[in-house]
C-alpha positions as CSV (number, residue, x, y, z in Angstrom):
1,X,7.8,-67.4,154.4
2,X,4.1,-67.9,155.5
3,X,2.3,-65.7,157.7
4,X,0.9,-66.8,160.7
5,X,-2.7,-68.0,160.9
6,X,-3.5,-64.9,162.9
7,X,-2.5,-62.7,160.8
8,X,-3.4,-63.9,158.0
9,X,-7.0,-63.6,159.3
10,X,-6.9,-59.7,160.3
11,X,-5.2,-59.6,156.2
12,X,-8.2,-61.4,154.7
13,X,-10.9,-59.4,157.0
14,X,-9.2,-56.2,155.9
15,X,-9.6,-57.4,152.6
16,X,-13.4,-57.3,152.9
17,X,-13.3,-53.6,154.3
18,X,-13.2,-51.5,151.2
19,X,-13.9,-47.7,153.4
20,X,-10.1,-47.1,155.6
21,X,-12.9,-45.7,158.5
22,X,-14.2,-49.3,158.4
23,X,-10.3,-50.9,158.6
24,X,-9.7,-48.2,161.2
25,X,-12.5,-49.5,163.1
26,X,-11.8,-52.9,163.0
27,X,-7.8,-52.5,164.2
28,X,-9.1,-50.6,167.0
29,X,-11.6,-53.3,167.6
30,X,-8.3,-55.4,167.7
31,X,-6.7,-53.4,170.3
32,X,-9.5,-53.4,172.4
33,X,-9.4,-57.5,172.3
34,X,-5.7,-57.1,173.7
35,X,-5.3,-58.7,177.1
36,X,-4.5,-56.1,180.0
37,X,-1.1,-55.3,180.7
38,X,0.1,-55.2,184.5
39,X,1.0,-51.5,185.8
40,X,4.0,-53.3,186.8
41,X,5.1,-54.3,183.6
42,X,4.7,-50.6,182.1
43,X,8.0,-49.5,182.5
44,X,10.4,-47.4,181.2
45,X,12.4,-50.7,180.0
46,X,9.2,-52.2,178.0
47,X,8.3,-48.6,176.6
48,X,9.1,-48.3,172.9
49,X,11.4,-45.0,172.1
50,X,10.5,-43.5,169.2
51,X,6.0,-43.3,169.7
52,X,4.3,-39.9,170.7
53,X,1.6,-42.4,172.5
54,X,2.9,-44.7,175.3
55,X,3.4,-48.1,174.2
56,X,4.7,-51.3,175.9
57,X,6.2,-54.3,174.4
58,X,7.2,-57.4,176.4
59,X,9.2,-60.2,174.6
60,X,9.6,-63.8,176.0
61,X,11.6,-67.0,174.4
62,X,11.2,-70.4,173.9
63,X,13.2,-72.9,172.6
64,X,11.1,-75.1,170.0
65,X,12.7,-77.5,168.0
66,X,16.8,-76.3,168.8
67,X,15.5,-73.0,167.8
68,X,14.3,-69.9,169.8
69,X,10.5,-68.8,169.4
70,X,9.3,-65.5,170.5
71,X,6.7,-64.5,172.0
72,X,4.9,-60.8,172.5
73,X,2.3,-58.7,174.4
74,X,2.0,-55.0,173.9
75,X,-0.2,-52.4,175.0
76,X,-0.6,-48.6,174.8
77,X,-2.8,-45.8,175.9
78,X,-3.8,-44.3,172.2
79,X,-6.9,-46.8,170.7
80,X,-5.6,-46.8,167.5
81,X,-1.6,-48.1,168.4
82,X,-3.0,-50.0,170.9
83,X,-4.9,-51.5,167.2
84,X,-1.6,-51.6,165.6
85,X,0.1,-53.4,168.9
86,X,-2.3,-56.0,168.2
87,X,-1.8,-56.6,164.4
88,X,1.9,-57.0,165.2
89,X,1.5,-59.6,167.7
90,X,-0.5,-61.0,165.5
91,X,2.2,-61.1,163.0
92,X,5.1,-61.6,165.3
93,X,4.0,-63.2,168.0
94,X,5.1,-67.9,168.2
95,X,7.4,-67.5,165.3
96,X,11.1,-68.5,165.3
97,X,13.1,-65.7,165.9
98,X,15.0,-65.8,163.0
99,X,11.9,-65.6,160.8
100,X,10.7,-62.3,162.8
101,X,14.1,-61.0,162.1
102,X,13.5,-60.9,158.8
103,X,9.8,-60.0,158.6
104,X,9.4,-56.2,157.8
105,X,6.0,-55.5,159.4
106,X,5.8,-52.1,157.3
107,X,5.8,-54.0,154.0
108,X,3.2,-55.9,155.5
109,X,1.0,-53.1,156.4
110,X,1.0,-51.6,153.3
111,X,0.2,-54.8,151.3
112,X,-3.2,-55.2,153.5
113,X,-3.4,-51.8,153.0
114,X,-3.1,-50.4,156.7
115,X,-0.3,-47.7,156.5
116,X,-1.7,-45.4,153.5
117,X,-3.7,-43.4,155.8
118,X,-1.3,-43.4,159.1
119,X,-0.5,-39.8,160.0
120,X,3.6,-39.6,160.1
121,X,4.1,-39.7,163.7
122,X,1.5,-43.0,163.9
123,X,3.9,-44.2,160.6
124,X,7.0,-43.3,162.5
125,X,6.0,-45.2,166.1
126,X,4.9,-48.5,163.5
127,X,8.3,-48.1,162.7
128,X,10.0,-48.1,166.2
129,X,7.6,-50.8,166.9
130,X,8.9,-52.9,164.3
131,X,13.2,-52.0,165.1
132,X,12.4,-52.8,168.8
133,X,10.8,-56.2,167.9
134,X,12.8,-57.1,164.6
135,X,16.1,-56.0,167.0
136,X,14.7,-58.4,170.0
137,X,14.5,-61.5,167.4
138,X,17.7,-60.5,166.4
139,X,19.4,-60.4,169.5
140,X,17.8,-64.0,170.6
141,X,18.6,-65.4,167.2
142,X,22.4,-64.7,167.9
């Protein structure tokens, strides 16, 4: 299974950052480039259960070739989630939903190298990140 061409773009740049205050800088640099999210749109419904920072996901679907596609914005109020929002989108984000199913962002993050220095709570709201978003491509794959 290939990994999108964003993705794959933050995964080689990471791969040029040797110091983890350098990677940390550049997925909060990420998060930063995230579009704004409407106050109306940051609600209880869109609020991922399971982070100590507030964070947002909002899914959409489209049907591309018989099959759904899914599409994601995120946002949250910490710098560095709001980082690791955007890496997910980046991998998650225009991919058949039945491929996001069965994409484990976590294995993901530590091949590039991106979870060894997450405190637990930042590890454990990467984690309900991923469920909500893996259980949304699951749910429109079905």
């Amino acid at each position: 299974m290939s990994q999108p061409a964003a993705f794959q773009e933050i995964a080689d740049n990471l791969s040029f950052l040797d110091d983890w205050e350098e990677r940390l800088n550049y997925v909060i640099e990420l998060g930063q480039a995230l579009p704004p999210m409407p106050d109306a749109e940051k609600t209880d419904q869109n609020r991922v259960k399971g982070c100590v920072s507030n964070v947002w996901l909002v899914s959409s679907r489209d049907q591309l070739g018989g099959q759904p596609v899914m599409t994601f914005r995120g946002q949250s109020d910490a710098i560095i989630t709001k980082g690791l929002v955007a890496v997910l989108i980046a991998l998650y984000s225009g991919r058949p939903a039945s491929e996001i199913a069965d994409t484990d962002a976590v294995e993901w993050f530590r091949k590039v190298g991106l979870s060894e220095h997450l405190g637990m709570q930042r590890s454990n709201g990467l984690v309900a990140m991923v469920n909500r978003i893996r259980s949304e491509a699951r749910a429109a794959s079905g």
